[in-house]
C-alpha positions as CSV (number, residue, x, y, z in Angstrom):
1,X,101.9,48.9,112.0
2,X,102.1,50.4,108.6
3,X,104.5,49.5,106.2
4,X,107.2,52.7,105.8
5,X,106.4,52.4,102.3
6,X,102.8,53.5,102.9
7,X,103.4,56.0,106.0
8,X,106.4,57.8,103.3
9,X,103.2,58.3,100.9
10,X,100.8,59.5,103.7
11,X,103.5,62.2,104.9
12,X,104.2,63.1,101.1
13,X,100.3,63.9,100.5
14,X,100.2,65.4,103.6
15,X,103.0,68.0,102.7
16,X,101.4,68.4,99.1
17,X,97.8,69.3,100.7
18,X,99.1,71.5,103.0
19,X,101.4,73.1,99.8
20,X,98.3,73.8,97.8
21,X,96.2,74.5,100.9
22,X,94.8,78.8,100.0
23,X,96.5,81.4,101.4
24,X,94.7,83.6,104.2
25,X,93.3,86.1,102.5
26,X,93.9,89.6,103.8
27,X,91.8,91.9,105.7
28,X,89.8,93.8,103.6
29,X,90.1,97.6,103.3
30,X,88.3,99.2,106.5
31,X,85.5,101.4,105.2
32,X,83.2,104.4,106.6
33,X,79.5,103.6,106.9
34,X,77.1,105.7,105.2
35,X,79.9,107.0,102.6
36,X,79.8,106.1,99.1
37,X,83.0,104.0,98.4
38,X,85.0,104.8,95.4
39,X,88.1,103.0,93.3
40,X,89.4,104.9,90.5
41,X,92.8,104.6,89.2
42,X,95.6,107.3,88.3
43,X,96.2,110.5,90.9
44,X,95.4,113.1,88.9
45,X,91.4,111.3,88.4
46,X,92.2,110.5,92.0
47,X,92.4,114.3,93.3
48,X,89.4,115.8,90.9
49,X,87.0,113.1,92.4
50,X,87.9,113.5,96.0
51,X,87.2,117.8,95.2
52,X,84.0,116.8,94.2
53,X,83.1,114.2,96.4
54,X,84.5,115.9,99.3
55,X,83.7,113.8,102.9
56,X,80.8,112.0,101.5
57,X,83.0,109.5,99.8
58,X,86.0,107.5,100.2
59,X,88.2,107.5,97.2
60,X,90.8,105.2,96.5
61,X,93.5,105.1,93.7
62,X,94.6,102.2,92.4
63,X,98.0,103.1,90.7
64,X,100.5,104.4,93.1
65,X,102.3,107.7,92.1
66,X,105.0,107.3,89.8
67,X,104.5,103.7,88.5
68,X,103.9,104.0,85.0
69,X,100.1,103.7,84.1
70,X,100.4,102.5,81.1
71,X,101.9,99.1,82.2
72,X,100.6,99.0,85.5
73,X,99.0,95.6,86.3
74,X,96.9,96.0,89.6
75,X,96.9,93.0,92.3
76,X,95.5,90.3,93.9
77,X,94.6,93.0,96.6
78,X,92.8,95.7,94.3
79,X,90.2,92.8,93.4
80,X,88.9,93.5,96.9
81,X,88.9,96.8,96.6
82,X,86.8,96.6,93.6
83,X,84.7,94.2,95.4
84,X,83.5,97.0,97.3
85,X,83.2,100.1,95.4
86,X,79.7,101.4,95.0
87,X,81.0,103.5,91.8
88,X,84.4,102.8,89.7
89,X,85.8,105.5,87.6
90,X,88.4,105.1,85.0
91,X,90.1,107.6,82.7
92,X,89.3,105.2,79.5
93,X,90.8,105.6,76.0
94,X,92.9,102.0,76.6
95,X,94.5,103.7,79.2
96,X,93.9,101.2,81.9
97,X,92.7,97.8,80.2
98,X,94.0,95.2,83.6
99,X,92.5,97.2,85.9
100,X,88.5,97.4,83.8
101,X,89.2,93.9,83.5
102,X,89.5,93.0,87.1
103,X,86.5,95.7,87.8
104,X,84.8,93.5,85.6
105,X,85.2,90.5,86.9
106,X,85.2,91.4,90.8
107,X,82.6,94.3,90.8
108,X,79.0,94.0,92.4
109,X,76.2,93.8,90.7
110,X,74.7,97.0,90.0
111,X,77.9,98.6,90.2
112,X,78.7,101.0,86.8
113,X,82.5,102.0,85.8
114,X,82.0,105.0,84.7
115,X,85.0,106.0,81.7
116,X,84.9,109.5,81.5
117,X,87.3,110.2,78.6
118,X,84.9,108.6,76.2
119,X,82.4,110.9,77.4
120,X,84.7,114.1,77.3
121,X,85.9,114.0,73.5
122,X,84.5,112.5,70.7
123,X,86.1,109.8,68.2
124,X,87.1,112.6,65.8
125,X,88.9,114.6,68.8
126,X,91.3,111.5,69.7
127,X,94.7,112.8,69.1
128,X,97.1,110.3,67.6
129,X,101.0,110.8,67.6
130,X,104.4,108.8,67.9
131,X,103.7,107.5,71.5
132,X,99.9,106.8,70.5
133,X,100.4,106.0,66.6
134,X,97.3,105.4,64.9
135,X,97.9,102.4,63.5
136,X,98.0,100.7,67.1
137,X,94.3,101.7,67.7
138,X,95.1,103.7,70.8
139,X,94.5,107.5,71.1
140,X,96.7,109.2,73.4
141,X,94.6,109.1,76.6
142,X,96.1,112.2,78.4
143,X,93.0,114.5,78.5
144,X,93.5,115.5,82.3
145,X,96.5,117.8,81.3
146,X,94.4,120.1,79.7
147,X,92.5,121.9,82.4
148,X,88.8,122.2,79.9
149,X,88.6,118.3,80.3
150,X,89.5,118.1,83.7
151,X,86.4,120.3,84.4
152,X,84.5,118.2,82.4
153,X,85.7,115.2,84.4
154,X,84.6,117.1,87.1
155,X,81.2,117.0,86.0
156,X,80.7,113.6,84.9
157,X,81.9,112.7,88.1
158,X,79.4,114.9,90.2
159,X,76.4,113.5,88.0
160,X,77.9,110.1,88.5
161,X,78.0,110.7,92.2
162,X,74.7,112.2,92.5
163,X,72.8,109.1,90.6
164,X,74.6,107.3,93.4
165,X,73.5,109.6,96.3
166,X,70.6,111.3,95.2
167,X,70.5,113.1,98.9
168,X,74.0,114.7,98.1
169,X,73.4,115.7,94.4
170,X,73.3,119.3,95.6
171,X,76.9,118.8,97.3
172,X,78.1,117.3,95.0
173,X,77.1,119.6,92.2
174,X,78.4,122.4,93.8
175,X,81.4,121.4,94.2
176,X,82.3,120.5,90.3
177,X,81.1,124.4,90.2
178,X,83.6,125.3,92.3
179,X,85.6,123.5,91.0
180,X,85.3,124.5,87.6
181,X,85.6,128.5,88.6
182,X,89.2,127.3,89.9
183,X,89.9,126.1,86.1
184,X,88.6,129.3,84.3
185,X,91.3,130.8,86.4
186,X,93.7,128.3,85.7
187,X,93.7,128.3,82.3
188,X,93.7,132.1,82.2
189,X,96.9,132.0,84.4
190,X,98.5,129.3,82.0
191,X,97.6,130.9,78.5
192,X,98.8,134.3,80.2
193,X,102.1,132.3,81.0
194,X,102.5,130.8,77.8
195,X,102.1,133.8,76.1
196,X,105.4,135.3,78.1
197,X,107.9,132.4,76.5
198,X,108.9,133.1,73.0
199,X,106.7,132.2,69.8
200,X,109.8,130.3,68.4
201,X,109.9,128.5,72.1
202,X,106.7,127.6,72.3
203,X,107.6,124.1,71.4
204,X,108.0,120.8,73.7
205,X,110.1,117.8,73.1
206,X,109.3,115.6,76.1
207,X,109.8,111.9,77.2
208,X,106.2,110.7,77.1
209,X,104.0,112.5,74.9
210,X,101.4,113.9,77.9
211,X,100.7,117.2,76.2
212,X,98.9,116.3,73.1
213,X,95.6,117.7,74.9
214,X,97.4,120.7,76.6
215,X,99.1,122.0,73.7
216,X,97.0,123.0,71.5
217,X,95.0,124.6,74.0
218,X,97.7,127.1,74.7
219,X,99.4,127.2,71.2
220,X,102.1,124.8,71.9
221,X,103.6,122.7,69.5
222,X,104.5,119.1,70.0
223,X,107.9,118.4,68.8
224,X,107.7,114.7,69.8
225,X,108.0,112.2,72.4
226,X,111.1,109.9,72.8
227,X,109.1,107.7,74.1
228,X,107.5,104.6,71.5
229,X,104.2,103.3,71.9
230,X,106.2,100.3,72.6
231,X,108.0,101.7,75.4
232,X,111.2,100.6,74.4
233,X,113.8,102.6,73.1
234,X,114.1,105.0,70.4
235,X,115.8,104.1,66.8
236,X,118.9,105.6,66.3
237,X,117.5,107.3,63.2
238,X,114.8,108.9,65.0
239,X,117.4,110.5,67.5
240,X,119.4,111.7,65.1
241,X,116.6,113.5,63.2
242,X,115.6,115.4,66.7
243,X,118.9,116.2,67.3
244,X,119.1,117.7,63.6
245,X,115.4,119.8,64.6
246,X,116.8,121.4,67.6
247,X,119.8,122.4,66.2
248,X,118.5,123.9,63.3
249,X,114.9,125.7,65.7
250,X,117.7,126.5,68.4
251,X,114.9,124.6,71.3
252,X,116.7,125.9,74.4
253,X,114.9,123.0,76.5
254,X,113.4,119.4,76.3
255,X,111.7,117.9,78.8
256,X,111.7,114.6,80.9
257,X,109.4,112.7,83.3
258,X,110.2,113.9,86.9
259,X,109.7,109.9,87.8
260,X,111.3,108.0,85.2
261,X,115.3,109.1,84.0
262,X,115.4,109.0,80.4
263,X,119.4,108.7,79.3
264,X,118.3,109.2,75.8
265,X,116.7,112.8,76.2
266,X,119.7,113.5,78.1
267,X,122.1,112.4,75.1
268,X,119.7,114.3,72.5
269,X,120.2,117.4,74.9
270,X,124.1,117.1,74.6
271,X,124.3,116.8,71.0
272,X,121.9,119.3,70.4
273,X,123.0,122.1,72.7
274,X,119.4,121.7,74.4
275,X,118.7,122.1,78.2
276,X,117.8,119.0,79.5
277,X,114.8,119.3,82.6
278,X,113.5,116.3,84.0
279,X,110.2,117.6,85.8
280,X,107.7,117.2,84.2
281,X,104.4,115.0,85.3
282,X,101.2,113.8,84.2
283,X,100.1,111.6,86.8
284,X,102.5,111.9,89.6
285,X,101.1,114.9,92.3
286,X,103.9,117.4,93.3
287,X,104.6,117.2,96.7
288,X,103.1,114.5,99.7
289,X,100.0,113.7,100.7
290,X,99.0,116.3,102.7
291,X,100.6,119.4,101.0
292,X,99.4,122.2,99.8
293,X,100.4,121.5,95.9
294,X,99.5,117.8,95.9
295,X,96.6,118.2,94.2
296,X,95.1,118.0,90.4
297,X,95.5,122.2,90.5
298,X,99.6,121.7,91.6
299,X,100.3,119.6,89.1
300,X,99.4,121.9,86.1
301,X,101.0,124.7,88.2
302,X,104.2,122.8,88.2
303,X,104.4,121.9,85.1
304,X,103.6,125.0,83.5
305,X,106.5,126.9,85.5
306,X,108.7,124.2,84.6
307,X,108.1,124.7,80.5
308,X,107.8,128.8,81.2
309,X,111.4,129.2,83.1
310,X,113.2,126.7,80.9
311,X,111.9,128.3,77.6
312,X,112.7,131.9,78.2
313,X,108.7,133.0,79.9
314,X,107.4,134.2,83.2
315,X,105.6,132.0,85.4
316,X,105.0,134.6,88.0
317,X,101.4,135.1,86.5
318,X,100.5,131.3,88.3
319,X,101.5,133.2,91.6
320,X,97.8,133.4,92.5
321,X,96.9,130.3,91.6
322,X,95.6,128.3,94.6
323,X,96.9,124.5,94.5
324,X,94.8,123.5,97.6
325,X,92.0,121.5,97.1
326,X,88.1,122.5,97.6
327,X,87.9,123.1,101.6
């Protein structure tokens, strides 16, 4: 008989190895055979890849809509995911550092991540500001919001793609044309609407500095961003000296993030007489999955009729503008 010394220890290590013993892993995603399976990462990257890939691929985000991508660490789970990608596309710039490093480390061999900021804009076009300061190292990384890039994403993607799937380059390609035909009339549509607000208006004080890209594209002026490179919380001296510029430019509007409440922007809109709007989005889609405006194209729709009603414009010129993706 054993001693109940020694049967204490046995049922001790017995609770410790089954303690330590490795979770189940979980199922992994289900795929389609004979599709090309791709991860990328933010919505917006999300949406111009699935217009150019169409049904030959399955695309997967990683960062769920309205988390904030610049903090967004990805999980145990998205290492499988990446496991199984044939391509990986990332937006670049810094903007999603965990998640390259997980790609790394989990991807297949063979496998590329493709970054297509780096390979839209050059060194010399990184715009630095007070979310992106250049100091830190880190160019803002926002070049979806302006509609030129996003056609350039398109293309990197379709080459990308087609390297992939040699038998669908012709799909593929066609698609980034179409694609891009939707932008020429987008931007036309946005720089017609811009030019309905104001000159004096033409200016944008926002939460999170997302229009560095845009702006100048449509003869916008950046005010600012309340939002630090940091993320935390604005000095008191840098409120009170954009509460002094709206007062004395008489801004009728600033702008905050449709997913994350910004009490500051709210207090600097008080103070300053401001409108305060809290719609705006960079890499949340308008709408559900499913509808007609949750899409890359209804995004800069919405955004652009947010900016153009609160600052004294028309948005009826982005009437036209179809928000559906590619059929």
């Amino acid at each position: 008989m054993k001693s109940p010394i020694k049967f204490l220890c046995l049922l001790i290590l017995v609770a410790v190895a089954s303690g330590c013993a490795a979770p189940t892993p979980a199922p992994a995603p289900a795929t389609t055979p004979g599709k090309l399976q791709v991860v990328t990462t933010v919505s917006p990257i999300t949406n111009i890849i699935q217009n150019v890939g169409g049904d030959r691929i399955d695309v997967t985000g990683i960062v769920p809509e309205g988390v904030n991508s610049h903090t967004f660490e990805p999980a145990p789970s998205d290492a499988r995911l990446l496991a199984q990608a044939d391509i990986i596309f990332v937006n670049g710039l810094f903007l999603e550092e965990p998640t390259i490093k997980l790609a790394e480390a989990n991807k297949r061999e063979g496998v590329g991540i493709v970054s297509l900021g780096e390979q839209t804009v050059t060194p010399d076009e990184y715009v630095f500001d007070f979310s992106f300061p250049k100091e830190a190292g880190n160019p803002n990384p926002h070049l979806w919001m302006n509609p030129l890039y996003a056609a350039r994403y398109a293309e990197l993607v379709a080459e990308s793609l087609a390297e992939k799937d040699p038998a669908s380059a012709d799909f593929y390609r066609a698609n980034a044309a179409a694609f891009a035909e939707r932008i020429d009339a987008l931007d036309e549509a946005v720089a017609a609407t811009v030019a309905t607000i104001p000159a004096a208006n033409r200016r944008l004080l926002t939460y999170h500095d997302s229009f560095a890209y845009f702006a100048p594209r449509y003869g916008i002026t950046v005010l600012g961003a309340v939002q630090p490179a940091d993320f935390s919380e604005p000095s008191a001296q840098e409120v009170a000296r954009l509460i002094t510029q709206l007062r004395e430019e008489k801004i009728p509007a600033i702008f905050g993030s449709e997913v994350f409440p910004s009490p500051i922007l709210e207090q600097i809109a008080k103070e300053s007489g401001a409108v305060y709007i809290d719609q705006l989005r960079d890499d949340d889609l308008p709408g559900e999955p499913g509808d007609d405006n949750h899409s890359y194209f209804g995004l800069m729709v919405e955004d652009v009729r947010v900016m153009a009603d609160a600052l004294g414009g028309d948005a009826s010129g982005l009437d036209g503008i179809k928000t559906g993706n590619l059929p």
